[in-house]
TORKOL-4160 file (C-alpha; in steps of 0.2 Angstrom, whole numbers, padded with zeros to 4 digits, m for minus):
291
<pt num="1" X="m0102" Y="0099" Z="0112"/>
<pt num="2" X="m0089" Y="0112" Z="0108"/>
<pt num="3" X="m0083" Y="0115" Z="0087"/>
<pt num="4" X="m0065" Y="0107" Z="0095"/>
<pt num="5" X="m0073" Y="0093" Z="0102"/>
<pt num="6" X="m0084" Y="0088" Z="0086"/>
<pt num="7" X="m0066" Y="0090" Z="0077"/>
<pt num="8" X="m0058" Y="0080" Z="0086"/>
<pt num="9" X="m0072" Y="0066" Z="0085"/>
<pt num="10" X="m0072" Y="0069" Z="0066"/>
<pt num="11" X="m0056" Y="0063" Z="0065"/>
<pt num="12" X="m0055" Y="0049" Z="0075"/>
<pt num="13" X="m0069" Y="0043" Z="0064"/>
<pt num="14" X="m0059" Y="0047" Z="0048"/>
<pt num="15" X="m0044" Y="0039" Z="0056"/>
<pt num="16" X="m0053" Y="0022" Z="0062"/>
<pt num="17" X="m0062" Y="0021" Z="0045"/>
<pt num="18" X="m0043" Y="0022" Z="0036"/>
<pt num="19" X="m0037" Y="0009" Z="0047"/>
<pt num="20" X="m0054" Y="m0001" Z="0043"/>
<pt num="21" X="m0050" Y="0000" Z="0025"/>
<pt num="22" X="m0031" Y="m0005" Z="0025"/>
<pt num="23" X="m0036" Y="m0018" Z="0035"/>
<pt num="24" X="m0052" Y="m0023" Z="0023"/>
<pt num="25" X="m0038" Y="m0019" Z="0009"/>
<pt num="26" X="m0024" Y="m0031" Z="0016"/>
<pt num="27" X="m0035" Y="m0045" Z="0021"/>
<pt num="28" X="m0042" Y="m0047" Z="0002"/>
<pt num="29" X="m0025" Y="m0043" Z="m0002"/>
<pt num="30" X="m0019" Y="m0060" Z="0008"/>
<pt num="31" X="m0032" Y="m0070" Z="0003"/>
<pt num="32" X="m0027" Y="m0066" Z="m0018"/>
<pt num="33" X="m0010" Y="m0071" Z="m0011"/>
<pt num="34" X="m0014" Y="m0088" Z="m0003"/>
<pt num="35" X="m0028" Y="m0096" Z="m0013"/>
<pt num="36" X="m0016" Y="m0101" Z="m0026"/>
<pt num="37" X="m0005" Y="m0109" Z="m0014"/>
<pt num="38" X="m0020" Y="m0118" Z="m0005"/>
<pt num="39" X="m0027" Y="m0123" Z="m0021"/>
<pt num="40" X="m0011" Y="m0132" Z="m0024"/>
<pt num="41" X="m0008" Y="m0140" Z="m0008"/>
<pt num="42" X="m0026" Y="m0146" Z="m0009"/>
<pt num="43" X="m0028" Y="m0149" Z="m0022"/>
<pt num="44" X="m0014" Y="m0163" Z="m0019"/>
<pt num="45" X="m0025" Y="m0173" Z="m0010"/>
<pt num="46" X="m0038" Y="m0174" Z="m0023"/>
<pt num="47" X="m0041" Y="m0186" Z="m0037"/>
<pt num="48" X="m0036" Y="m0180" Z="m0055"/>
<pt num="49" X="m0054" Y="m0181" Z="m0060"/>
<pt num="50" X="m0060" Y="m0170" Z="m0047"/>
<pt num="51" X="m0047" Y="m0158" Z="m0051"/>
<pt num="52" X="m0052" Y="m0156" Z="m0069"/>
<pt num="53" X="m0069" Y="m0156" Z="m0065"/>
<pt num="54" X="m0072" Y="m0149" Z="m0049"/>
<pt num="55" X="m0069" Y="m0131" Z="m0053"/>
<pt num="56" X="m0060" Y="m0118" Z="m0039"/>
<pt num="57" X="m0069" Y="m0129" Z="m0027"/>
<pt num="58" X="m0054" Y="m0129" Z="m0011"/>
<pt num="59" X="m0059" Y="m0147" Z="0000"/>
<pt num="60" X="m0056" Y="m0164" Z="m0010"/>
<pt num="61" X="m0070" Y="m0176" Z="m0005"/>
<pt num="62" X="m0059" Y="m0190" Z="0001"/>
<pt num="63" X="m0040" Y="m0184" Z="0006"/>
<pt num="64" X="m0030" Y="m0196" Z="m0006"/>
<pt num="65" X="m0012" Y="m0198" Z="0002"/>
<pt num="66" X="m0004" Y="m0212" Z="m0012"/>
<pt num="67" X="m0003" Y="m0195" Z="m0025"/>
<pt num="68" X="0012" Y="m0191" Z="m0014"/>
<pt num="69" X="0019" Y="m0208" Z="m0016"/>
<pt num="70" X="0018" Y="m0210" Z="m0034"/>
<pt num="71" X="0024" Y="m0193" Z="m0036"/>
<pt num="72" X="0039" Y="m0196" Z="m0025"/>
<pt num="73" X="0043" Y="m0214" Z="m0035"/>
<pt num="74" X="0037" Y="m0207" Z="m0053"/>
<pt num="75" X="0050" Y="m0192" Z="m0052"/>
<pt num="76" X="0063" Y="m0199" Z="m0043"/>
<pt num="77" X="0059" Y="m0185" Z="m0032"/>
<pt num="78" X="0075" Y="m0190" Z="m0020"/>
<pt num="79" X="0088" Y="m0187" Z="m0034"/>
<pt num="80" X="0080" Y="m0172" Z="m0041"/>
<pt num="81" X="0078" Y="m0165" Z="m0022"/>
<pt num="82" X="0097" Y="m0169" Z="m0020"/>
<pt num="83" X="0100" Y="m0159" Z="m0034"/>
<pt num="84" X="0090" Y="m0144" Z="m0031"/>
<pt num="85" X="0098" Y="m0142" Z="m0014"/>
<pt num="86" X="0117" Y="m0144" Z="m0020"/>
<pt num="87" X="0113" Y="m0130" Z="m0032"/>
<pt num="88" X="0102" Y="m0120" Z="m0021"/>
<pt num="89" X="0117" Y="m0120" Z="m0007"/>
<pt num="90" X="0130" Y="m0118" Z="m0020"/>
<pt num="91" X="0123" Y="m0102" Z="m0026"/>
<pt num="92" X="0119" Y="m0096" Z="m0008"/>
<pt num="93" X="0138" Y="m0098" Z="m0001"/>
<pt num="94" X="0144" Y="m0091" Z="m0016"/>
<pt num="95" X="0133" Y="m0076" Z="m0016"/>
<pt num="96" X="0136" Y="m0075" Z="0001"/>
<pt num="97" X="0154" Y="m0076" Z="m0001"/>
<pt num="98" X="0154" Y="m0063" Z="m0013"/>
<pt num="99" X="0143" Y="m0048" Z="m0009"/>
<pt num="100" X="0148" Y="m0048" Z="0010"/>
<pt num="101" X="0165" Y="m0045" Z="0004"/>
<pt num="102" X="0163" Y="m0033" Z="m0010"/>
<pt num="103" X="0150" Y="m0024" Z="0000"/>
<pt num="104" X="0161" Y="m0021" Z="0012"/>
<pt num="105" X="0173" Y="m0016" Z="0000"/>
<pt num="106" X="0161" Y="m0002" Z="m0010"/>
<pt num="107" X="0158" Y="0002" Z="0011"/>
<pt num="108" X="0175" Y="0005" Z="0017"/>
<pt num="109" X="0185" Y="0008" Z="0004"/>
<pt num="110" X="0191" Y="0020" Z="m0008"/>
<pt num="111" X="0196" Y="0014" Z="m0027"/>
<pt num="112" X="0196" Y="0022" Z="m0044"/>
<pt num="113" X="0178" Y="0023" Z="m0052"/>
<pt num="114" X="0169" Y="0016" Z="m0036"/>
<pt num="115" X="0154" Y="0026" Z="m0038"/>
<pt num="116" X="0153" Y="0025" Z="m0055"/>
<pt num="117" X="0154" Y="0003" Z="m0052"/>
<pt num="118" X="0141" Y="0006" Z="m0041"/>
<pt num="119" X="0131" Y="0013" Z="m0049"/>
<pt num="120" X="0132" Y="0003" Z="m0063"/>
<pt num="121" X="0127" Y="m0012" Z="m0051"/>
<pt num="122" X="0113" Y="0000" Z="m0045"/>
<pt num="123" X="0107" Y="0002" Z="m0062"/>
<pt num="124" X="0104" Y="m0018" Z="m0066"/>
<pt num="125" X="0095" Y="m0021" Z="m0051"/>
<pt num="126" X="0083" Y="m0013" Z="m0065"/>
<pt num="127" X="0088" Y="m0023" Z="m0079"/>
<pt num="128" X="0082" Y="m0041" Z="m0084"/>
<pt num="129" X="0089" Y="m0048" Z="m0100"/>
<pt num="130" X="0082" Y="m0065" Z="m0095"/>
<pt num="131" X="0081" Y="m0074" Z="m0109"/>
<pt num="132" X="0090" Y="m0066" Z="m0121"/>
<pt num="133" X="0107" Y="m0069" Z="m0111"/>
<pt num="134" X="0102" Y="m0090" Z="m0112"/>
<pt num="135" X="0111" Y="m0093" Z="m0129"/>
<pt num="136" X="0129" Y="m0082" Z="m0125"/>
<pt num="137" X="0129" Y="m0089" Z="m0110"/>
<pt num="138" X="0127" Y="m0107" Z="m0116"/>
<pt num="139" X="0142" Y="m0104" Z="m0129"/>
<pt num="140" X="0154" Y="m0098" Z="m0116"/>
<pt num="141" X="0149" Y="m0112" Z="m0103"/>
<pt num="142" X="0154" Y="m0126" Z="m0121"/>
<pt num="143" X="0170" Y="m0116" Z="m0122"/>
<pt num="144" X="0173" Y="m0119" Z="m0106"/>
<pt num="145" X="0166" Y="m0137" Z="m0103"/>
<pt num="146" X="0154" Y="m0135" Z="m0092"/>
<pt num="147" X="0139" Y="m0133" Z="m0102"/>
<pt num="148" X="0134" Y="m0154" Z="m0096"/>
<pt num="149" X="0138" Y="m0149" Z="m0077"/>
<pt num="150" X="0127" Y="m0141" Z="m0063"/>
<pt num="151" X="0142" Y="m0130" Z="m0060"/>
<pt num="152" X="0135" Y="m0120" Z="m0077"/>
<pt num="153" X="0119" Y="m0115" Z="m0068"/>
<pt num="154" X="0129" Y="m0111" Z="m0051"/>
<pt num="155" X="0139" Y="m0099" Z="m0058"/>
<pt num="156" X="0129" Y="m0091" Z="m0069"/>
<pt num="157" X="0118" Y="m0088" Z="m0055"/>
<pt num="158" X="0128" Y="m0083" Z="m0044"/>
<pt num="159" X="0136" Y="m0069" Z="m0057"/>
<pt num="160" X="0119" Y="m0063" Z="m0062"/>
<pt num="161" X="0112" Y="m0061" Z="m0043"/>
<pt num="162" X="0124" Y="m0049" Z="m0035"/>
<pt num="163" X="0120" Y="m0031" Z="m0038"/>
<pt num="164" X="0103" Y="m0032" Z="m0026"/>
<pt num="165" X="0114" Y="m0043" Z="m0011"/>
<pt num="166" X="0130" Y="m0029" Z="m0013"/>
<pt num="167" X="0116" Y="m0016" Z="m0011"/>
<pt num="168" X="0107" Y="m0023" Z="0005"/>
<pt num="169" X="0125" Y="m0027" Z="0013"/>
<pt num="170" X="0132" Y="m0011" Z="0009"/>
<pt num="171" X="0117" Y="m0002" Z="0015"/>
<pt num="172" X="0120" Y="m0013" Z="0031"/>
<pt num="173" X="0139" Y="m0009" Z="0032"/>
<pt num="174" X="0133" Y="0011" Z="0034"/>
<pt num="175" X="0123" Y="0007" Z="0051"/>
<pt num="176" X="0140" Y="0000" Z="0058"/>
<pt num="177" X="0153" Y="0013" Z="0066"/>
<pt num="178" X="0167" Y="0016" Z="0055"/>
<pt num="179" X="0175" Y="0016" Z="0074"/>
<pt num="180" X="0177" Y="m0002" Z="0074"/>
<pt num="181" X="0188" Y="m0002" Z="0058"/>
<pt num="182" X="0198" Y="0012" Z="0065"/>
<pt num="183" X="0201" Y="0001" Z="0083"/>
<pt num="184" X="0206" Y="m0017" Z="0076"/>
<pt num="185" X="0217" Y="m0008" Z="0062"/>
<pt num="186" X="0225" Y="0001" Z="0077"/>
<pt num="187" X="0228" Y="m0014" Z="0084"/>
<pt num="188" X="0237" Y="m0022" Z="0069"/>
<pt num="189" X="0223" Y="m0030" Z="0061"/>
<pt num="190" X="0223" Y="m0030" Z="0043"/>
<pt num="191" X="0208" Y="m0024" Z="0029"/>
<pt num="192" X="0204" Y="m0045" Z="0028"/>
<pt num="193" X="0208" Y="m0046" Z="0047"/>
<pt num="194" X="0195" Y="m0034" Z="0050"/>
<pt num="195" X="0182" Y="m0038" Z="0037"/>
<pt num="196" X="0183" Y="m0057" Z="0043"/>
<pt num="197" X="0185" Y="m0055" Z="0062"/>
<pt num="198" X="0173" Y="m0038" Z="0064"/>
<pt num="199" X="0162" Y="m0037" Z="0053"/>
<pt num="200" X="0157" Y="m0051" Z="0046"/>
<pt num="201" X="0147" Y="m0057" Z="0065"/>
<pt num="202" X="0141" Y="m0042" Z="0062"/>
<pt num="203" X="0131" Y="m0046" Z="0045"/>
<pt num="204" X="0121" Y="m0060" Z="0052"/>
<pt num="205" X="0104" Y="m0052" Z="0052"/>
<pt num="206" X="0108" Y="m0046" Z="0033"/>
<pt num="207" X="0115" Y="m0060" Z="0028"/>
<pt num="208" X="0101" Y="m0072" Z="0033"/>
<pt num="209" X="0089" Y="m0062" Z="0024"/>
<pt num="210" X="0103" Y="m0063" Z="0008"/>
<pt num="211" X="0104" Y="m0083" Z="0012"/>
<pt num="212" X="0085" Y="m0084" Z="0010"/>
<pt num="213" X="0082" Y="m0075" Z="m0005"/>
<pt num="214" X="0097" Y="m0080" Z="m0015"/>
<pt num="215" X="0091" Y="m0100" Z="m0006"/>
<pt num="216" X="0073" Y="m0098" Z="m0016"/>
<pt num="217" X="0080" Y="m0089" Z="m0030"/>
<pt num="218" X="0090" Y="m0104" Z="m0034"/>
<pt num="219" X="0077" Y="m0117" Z="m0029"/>
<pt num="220" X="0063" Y="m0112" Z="m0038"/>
<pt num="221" X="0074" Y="m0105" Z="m0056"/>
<pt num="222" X="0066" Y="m0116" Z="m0070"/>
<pt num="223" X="0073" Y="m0109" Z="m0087"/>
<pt num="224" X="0093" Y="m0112" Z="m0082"/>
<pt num="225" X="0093" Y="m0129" Z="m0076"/>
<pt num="226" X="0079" Y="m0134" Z="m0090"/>
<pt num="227" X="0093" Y="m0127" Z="m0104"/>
<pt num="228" X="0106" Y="m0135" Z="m0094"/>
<pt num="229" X="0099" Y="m0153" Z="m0093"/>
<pt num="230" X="0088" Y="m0155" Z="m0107"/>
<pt num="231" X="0099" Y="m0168" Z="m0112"/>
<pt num="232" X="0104" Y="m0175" Z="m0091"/>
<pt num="233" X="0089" Y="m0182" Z="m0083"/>
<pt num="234" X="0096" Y="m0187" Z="m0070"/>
<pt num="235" X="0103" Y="m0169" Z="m0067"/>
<pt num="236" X="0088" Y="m0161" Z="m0065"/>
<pt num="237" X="0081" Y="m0151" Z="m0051"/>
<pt num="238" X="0065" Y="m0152" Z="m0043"/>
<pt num="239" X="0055" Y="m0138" Z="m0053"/>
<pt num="240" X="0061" Y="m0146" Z="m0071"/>
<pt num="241" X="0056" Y="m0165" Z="m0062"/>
<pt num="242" X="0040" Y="m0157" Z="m0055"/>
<pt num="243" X="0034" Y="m0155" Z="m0073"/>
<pt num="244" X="0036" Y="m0169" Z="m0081"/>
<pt num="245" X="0026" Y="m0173" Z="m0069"/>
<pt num="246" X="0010" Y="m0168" Z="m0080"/>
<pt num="247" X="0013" Y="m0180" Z="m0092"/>
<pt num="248" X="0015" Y="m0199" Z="m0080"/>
<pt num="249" X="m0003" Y="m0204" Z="m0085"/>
<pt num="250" X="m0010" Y="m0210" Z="m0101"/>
<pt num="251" X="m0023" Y="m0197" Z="m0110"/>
<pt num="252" X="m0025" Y="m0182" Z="m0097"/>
<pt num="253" X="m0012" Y="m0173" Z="m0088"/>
<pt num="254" X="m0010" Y="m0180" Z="m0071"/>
<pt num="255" X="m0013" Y="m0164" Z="m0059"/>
<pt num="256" X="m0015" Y="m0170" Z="m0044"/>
<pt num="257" X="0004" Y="m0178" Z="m0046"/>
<pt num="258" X="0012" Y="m0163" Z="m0052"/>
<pt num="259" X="0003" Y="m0153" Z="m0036"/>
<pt num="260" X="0009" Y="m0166" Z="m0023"/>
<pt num="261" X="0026" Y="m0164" Z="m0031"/>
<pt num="262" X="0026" Y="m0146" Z="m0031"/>
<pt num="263" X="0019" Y="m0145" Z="m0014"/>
<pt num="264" X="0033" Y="m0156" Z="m0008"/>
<pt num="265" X="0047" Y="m0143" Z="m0016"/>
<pt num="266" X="0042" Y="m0129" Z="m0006"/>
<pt num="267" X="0043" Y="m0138" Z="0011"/>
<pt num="268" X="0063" Y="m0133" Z="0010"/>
<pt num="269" X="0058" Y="m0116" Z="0008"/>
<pt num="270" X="0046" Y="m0115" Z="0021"/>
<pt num="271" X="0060" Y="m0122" Z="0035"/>
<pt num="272" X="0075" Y="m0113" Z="0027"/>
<pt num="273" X="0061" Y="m0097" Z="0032"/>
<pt num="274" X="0057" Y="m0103" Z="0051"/>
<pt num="275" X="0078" Y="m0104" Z="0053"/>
<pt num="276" X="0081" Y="m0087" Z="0047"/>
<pt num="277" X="0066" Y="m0077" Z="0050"/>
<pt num="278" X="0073" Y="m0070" Z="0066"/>
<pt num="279" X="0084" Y="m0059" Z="0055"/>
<pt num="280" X="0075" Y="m0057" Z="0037"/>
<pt num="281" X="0066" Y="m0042" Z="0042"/>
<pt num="282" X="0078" Y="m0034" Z="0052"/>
<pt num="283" X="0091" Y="m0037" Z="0039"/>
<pt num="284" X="0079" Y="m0031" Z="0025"/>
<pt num="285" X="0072" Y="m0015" Z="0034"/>
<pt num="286" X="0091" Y="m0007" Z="0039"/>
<pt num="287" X="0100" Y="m0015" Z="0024"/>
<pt num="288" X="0087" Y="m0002" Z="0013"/>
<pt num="289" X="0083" Y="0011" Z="0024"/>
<pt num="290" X="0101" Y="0016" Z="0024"/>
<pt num="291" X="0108" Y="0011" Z="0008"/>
């Protein structure tokens, strides 16, 4: 065997043993990922007993189905649900709504300070105040009398999720040819004309993938709506219902009815994710790659 060939065999060694690693790597990696989420989900078929005493232990002995029905009953799991997807939706059309049309404008047009805006938009994607904004923002939703509505959290959600959505839809806008612009305006089309008619069709694959994440962002926030409707039960969304929960039983915290509730609150998510993933990645991958 020639000093070429042994090279050559050296690397494909190095190389297969790279890729056995990443592999190794990702698979550990996935399994860190999911246990929590199959701990749950099983962990809703068990008895509260077993769940306190049966340690990191995945199977139940018996699958128990009536943890989902007193979950559903004890919660009121149909008005909290009812809730969750009003302000869930609400924050998705409005974010959608709103960073189509102003990444589109950051994208094709020119205006006083826009890269200095930009960049200022840029920069919070890197900044979370989180709680600190809670009381200010609860003064100024009393001013304006909406501090016992669900439009409070809405709106402040939508305001405080739009630099990374403006980001990914201009990013987007830069993979389209400014061609099309230049044709419809030719043809009389106006600046609105063209962003509705042309390239708004265009956005669907980053647009789903904005629709998702703003969708679960919303759904599974917990701080906003618990400030919001400490004093509004009945205005509660599912992850501020899902914890109370914990507390339905006498003595020890029932579990096993806060997992099959919170097990029930991601099956929303999950089919929001089977409708769109045909675009998320796509939408993802060129909305970044050439921002």
């Amino acid at each position: 065997m020639t000093d070429a060939e042994e090279n050559m065999k050296t690397k494909k060694i190095k190389f297969k043993f790279s890729w056995l690693a990443a592999y190794v790597f990702l698979i550990i990696l996935t399994i860190l990922m999911l246990y929590p989420i199959l701990y749950v989900v099983l962990g809703s078929f068990k008895t509260n007993q077993e769940l306190v005493m049966g340690g990191a232990r995945l199977l139940p002995e018996v699958f128990i189905l009536n943890n989902y029905i007193e979950a559903w009953e004890l919660a009121n799991f149909a008005r909290y649900t009812l809730n969750s997807i009003f302000i869930s939706s609400m924050v998705m059309i409005g974010i959608l709504i709103l960073s189509s049309m102003s990444g589109y404008c950051f994208a094709r047009r020119d205006f006083p300070l826009k890269n200095f805006i930009y960049g200022m938009l840029i920069a919070f994607m890197f900044v979370n105040i989180g709680s600190v904004s809670l009381r200010p923002l609860f003064e100024l939703s009393i001013r304006f009398n909406l501090h016992t509505s669900l439009w409070a959290v809405i709106l402040i959600s939508i305001g405080t999720a739009q630099a990374t959505n403006i980001f990914l839809v201009r990013g987007y806008m830069n993979t389209l040819p400014k061609e099309l612009d230049e044709a419809a305006a030719i043809d009389g089309c106006s600046f609105f004309g063209i962003y509705y008619r042309i390239i708004l069709p265009l956005l669907k694959p980053v647009l789903a993938t904005i629709a998702l994440l703003s969708f679960r962002g919303a759904w599974n926030e917990y701080i906003l709506p618990l400030v919001f409707t400490i004093n509004n039960p009945d205005k509660r969304p599912l992850t501020v219902g899902v914890i109370s929960l914990k507390n339905v039983s006498d003595g020890a915290a029932a579990w096993n009815i806060m997992f099959a509730g919170s097990t029930m609150s991601i099956v929303p998510i999950i089919i929001l994710f089977l409708l769109t993933s045909r675009y998320f990645m796509s939408g993802m991958t060129v909305g970044a790659v050439k921002g």
